[in-house]
C-alpha positions in Angstrom: 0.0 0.0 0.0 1.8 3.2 -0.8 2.5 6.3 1.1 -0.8 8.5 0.0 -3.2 5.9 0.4 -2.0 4.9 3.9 -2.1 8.9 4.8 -5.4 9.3 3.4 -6.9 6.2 5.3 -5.1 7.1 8.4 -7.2 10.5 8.0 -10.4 8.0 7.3 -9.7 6.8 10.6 -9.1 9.8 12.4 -12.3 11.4 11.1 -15.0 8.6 12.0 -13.0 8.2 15.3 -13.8 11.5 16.4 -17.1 11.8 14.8 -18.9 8.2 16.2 -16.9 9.6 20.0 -18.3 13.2 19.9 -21.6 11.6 19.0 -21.3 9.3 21.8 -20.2 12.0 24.0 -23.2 13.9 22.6 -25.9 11.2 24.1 -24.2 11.4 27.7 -25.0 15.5 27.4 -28.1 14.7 26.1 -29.1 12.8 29.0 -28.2 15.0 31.6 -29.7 17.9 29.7 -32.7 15.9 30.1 -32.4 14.7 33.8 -31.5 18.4 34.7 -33.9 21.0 32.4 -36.7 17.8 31.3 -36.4 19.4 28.1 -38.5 17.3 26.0 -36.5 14.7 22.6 -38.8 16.1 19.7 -37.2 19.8 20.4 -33.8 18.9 21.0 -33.7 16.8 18.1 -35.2 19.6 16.0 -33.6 22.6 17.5 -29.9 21.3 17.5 -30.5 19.7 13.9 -31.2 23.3 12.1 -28.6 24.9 14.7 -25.9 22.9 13.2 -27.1 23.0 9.7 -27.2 26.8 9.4 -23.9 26.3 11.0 -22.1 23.8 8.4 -23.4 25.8 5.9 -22.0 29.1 7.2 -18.6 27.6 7.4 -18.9 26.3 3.8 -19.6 29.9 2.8 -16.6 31.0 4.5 -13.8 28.8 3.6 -15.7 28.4 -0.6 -16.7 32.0 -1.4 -16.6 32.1 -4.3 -19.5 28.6 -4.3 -22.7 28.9 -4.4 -24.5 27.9 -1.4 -27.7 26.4 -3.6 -25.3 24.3 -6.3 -27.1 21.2 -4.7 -30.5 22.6 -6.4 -29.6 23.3 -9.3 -31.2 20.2 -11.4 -33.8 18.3 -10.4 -32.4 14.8 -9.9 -29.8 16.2 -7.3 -32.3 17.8 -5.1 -34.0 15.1 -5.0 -31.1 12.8 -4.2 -30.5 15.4 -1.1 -34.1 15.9 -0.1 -33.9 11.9 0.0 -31.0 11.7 2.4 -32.0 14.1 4.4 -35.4 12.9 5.6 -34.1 8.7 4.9 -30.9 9.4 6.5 -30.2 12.4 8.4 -33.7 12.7 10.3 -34.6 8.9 10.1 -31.2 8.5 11.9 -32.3 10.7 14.9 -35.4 9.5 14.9 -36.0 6.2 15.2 -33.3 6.1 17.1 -35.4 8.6 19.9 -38.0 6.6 19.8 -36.7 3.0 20.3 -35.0 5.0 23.6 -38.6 6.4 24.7 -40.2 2.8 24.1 -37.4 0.6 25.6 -34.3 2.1 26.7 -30.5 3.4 25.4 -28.9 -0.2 26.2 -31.4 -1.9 23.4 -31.5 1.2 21.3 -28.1 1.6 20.7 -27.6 -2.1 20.1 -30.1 -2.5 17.2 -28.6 0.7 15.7 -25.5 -1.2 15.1 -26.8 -3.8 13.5 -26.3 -1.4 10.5 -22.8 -3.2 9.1 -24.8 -6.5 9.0 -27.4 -4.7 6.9 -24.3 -2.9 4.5 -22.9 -6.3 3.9 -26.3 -7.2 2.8 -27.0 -4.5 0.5 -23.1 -5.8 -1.2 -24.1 -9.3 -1.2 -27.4 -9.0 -2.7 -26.1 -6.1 -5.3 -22.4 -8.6 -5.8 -20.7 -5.3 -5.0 -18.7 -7.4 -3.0 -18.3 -10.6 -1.3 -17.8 -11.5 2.4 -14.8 -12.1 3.1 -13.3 -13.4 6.3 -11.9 -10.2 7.9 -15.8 -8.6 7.4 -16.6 -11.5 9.4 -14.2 -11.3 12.2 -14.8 -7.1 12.1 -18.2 -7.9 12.5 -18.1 -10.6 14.9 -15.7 -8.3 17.3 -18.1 -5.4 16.8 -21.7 -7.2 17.7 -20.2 -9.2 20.4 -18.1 -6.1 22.0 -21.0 -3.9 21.7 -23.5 -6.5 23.0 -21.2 -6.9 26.2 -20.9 -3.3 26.2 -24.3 -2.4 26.5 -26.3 -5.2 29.0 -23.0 -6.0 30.8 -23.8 -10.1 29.5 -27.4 -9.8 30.6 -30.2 -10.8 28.7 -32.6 -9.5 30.6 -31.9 -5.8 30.2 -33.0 -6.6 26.5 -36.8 -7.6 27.7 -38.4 -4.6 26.2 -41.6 -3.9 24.1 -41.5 -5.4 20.2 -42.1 -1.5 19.0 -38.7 -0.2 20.6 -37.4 -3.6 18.9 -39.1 -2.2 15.7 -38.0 1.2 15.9 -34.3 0.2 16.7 -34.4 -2.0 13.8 -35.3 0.6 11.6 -33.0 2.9 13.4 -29.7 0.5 12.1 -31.2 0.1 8.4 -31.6 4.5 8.5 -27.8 4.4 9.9 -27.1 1.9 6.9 -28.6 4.3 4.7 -27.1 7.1 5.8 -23.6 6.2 5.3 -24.4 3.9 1.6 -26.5 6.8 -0.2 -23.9 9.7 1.5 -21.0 8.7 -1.0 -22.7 9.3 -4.6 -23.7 12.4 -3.3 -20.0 12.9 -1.7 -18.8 12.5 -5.6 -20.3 15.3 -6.4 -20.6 17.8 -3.6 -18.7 19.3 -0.5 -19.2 17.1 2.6 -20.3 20.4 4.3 -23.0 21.0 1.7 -24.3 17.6 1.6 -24.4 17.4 5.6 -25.1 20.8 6.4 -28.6 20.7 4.0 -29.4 17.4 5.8 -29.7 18.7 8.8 -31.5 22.3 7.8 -34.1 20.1 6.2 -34.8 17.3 8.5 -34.7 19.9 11.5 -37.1 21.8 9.5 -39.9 19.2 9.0 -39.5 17.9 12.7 -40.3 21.9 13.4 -43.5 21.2 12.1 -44.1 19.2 15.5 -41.5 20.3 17.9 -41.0 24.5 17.4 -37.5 25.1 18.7 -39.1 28.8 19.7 -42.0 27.2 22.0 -39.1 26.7 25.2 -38.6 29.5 28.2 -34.6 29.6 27.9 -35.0 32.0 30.9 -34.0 30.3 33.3 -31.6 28.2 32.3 -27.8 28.2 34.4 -24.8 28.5 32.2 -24.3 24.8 32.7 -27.5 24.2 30.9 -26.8 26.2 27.7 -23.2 25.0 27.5 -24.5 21.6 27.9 -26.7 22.6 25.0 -23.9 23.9 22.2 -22.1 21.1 23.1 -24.9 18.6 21.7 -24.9 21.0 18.8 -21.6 21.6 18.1 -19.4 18.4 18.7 -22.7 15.9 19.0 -24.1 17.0 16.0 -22.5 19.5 13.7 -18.6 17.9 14.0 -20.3 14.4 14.3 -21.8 14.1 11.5 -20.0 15.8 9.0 -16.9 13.9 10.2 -18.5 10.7 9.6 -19.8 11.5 6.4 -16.2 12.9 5.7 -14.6 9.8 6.6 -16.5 7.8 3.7 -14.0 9.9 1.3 -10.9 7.8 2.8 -12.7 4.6 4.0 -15.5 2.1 2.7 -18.9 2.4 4.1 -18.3 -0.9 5.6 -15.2 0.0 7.4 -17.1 3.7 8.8 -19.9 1.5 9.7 -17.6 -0.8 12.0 -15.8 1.7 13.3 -19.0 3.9 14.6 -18.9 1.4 16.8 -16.7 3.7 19.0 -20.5 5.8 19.8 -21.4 3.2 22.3 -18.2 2.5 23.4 -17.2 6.6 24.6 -21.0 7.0 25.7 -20.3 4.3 28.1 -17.3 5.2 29.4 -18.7 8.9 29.7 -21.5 7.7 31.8 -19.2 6.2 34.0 -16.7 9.1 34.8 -19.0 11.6 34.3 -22.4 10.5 35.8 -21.1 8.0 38.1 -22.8 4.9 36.2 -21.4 1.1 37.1 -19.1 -0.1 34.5 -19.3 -4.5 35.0 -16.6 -7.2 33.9 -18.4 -7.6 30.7 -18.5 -4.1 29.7 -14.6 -4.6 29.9 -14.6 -7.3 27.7 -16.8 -5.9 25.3 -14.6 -2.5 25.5 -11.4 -4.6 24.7 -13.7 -6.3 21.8 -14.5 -3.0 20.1 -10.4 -1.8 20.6 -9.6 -5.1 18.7 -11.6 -4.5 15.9 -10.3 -1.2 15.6 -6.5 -2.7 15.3 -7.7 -5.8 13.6 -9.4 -3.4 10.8 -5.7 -1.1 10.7 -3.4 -3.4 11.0 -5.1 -6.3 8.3 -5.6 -2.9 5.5 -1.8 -2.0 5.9 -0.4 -5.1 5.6 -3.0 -5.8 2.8 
């Protein structure tokens, strides 16, 4: 593997490291936002969404001025494409993954959602874009087992919870699955901040239509409160996403999907220095699990 390759996938690795961890990071916020203000999903979820949109897109401006903000629109079959991605990726990401969390809990949630590299090996199967070869199943194996252990700490019975948060977690790992396949034709043609900045403008715009970011009394909120706040928006949103969807310029959708692994894996150990939360043998293991696959995946491309 020469020099430029190995320097552009190192930056692959670099990019969806940080993202899947400041998204991880992001849910630990989230939930002490919640436990602190009770400040209800549907707003969150819209509020930080067109937040970090206008954002993305305001630092696209800057740094491409002499691009036009609207190039995206310009023909009919690329708006499309984006108006597509944006309400079947973007918001069906941050939805259905809310709502398995409301009807179950974050253990189960979060563990269906990464059932999404099993559905991207599908998708290459079925298409014979690919076939399975044994370091996808040893990536995989490491990734479902570590995050499994990670999440119920080896018990089965934190995953007794009702068959719609099981639906809506499902459907929360095909949306991730999704997101990251349909992100790279549209990465071909347009600036990552474009592509993710839209996204989010749009899907936090139709979740307005049932959650007003304005309908909230800000007033009394400490300083804690609204620096917890840009946080979410900032690193567990804005940076998130756009470095995940960056990443896919360096690395295959299957290796950013494996490696987003590292979401559960930083809220976890957030939750544990931050809020205190038990951290079991298992959740060790499974920690150890997730590091592997991250060296297995590094180590078996460079020597490749």
């Amino acid at each position: 593997m020469n020099q430029h390759v190995t320097k552009n996938r190192t930056m692959g690795f670099i990019l969806v490291i940080l993202g899947a961890s400041f998204w991880g990071i992001g849910g630990t916020v989230a939930q002490k936002l919640f436990q602190q203000e009770n400040i209800e999903v549907g707003w969150l979820v819209s509020s930080r969404l067109l937040l970090a949109g206008l954002l993305l897109l305001i630092v696209y401006k800057i740094t491409h001025r002499k691009e036009s903000l609207f190039v995206i629109w310009r023909t009919k079959y690329n708006a499309f494409r984006q108006i597509l991605f944006s309400l079947l990726g973007m918001l069906a990401v941050q939805y259905t993954y809310m709502m398995s969390i409301a009807l179950g809990n974050s253990a189960v949630a979060t563990l269906l959602q990464y059932l999404a590299p099993l559905f991207i090996m599908a998708y290459y199967l079925i298409t014979k874009h690919s076939q399975l070869t044994k370091q996808d199943g040893i990536a995989v194996s490491l990734t479902l087992i570590g995050t499994f252990f990670l999440l119920t700490n080896g018990s089965l019975s934190t995953l007794s919870v009702p068959a719609m948060a099981v639906f809506w977690g499902v459907l929360s790992g095909l949306s991730v699955a999704f997101y990251t396949l349909y992100a790279v034709p549209l990465l071909q043609h347009f600036h990552s901040l474009l592509v993710v900045g839209w996204s989010m403008l749009i899907g936090g715009s139709v979740m307005s239509l049932f959650y007003q970011p304005w309908h909230i009394d800000i007033s009394n909120w400490a300083f804690s409160t609204t620096a917890y706040f840009f946080f979410i928006v900032i690193f567990g949103t804005m940076l998130a996403f756009w470095f995940y969807i960056e990443s896919l310029q360096y690395l295959s959708p299957k290796e950013t999907s494996l490696l987003g692994s590292l979401e559960p894996l930083t809220a976890v150990i957030t939750s544990v220095l931050w809020l205190q939360i038990s951290f079991g043998s298992y959740q060790v293991i499974g920690t150890l699990l997730i590091l592997c696959m991250i060296l297995y995946l590094t180590v078996f491309q460079k020597n490749a």
